[in-house]
Residue, then its C-alpha position, 0 to 999 in steps of 0.5 A: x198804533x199809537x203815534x206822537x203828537x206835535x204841539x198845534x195838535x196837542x193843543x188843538x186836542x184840548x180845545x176840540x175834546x175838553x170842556x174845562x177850558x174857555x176855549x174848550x167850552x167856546x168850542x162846544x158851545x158853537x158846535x151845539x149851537x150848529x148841531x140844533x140849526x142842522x137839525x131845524x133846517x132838516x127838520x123844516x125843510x121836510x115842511x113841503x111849502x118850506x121846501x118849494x120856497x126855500x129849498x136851494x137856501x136849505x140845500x146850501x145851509x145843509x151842505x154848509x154844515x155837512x163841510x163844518x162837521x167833515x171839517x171837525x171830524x178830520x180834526x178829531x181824528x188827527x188830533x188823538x194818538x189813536x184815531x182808529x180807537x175814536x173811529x170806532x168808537x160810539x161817538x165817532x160812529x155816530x160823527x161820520x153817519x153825520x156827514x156821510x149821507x150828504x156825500x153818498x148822495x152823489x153814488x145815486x142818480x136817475x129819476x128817483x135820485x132826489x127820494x133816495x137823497x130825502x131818505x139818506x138825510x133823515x140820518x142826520x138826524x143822527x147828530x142829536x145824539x151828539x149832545x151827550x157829550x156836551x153835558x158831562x153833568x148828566x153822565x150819571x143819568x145813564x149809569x143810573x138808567x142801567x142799574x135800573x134797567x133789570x128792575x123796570x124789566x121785572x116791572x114790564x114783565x109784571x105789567x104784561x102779565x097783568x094786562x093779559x089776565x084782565x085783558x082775558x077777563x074783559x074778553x069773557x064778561x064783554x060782548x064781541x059787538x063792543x070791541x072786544x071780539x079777541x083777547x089780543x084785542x081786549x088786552x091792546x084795550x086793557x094797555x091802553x086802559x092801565x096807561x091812561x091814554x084812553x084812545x076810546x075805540x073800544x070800551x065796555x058797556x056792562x057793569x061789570x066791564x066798567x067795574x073792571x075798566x075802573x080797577x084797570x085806571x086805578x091801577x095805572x095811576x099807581x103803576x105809572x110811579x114806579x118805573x119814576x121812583x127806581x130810576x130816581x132811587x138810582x140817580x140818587x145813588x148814581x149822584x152820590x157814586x159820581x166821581x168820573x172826570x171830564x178830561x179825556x183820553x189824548x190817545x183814543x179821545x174817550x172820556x168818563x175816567x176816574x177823577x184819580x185815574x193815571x191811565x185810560x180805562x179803555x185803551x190803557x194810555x197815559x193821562 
């Protein structure tokens, strides 16, 4: 259902969901910088020397940013006209599993109270994902990556098969007491071989097995460029074609409208 907003929450709206304002940009410039500290206290409090020294600092800091983005996501919400539309959208999904994990944690007690509380905040990692929308230039890049994904698809589909057939040649002219005691074994070799990793766990040992292992390397060095070359075709052709706006929707809060769009392409509002 929408509802009508009041001056402070229109205005509140513009600073917290656009970016083409000093406000707005000040809004999300800060907020990133909150989203990668959050991330880095996670990240070194899982360092367990980190953690016997300054585990109540990294439990106070992230509980300091929990309120920060329960705070942000509250205003989110009261500020768009159709908050339920924000709620279950991509990135209000991923907003509340950035907060929630630190207030589940109280449901939990007894002895293993504080692992379960560990694992529920590895999903903070999730706020990475936030950063998407930060970066309204590099819109293009998913539209480019999803015109490419039928094309790369093909391509995998082709590298499997090649790998299979090699891997089954190599099984065939190898011996078993190098490595090569099962063709799913030999194409794991072949996968690793054609992506240049080279692990050296297994590896051929008669002429002919270096031969085909040298075809295989070559192959990769090719093989490797293509997947690069269709998604830059794409980004080229996603550049050319962009032509969305960064404003977003002040009734559901959704962004990438047509630069000439009067009305919102996902809930029909006005803009």
């Amino acid at each position: 259902m929408q509802r009508e907003l009041k001056d402070w929450q229109i205005r509140l709206q513009r600073i917290i969901y656009e970016s083409d304002t000093p406000a707005g940009k000040a809004f999300d410039i800060a907020l990133l910088g909150l989203i990668l500290a959050s991330i880095l206290v996670v990240m070194l409090d899982s360092v367990d020397s980190l953690h016997s020294r300054y585990g109540g600092l990294f439990y106070a800091l992230e509980w300091g940013f929990t309120i920060i983005f329960t705070i942000e996501y509250i205003l989110r919400l009261i500020t768009i006209r159709r908050p339920v539309k924000y709620l279950f959208s991509f990135l209000g999904i991923i907003d509340l599993l950035a907060v929630i994990p630190s207030y589940l944690s109280f449901a939990f007690v007894g002895a293993q109270s504080l692992l379960v509380l560990r694992a529920l905040r590895l999903l903070r990692i999730f706020r990475v994902f936030r950063l998407v929308q930060f970066i309204s230039e590099m819109r293009f890049l998913t539209v480019a990556i999803g015109r490419s994904l039928r094309k790369i698809s093909i391509f995998i589909l082709f590298v499997l098969t090649c790998v299979i057939i090699l891997g089954s040649v190599i099984y065939l002219v190898e011996d078993e007491n190098e490595g090569f005691s099962s063709i799913p074994q030999s194409v794991y070799w072949a996968i690793v071989t054609i992506t240049t990793v080279g692990y050296g766990d297994v590896a051929p040992a008669t002429p002919l097995g270096k031969f085909i292992a040298s075809f295989i390397m070559l192959l990769g060095y090719g093989i490797i460029a293509v997947p690069t070359g269709i998604v830059t075709t794409e980004m080229a052709h996603a550049y050319k074609d962009k032509g969305h706006s960064t404003n977003a929707c002040p009734s559901c809060g959704r962004e990438g409208h047509d630069t000439d769009a009067k009305y919102c392409k996902f809930c029909g509002a006005k803009l």
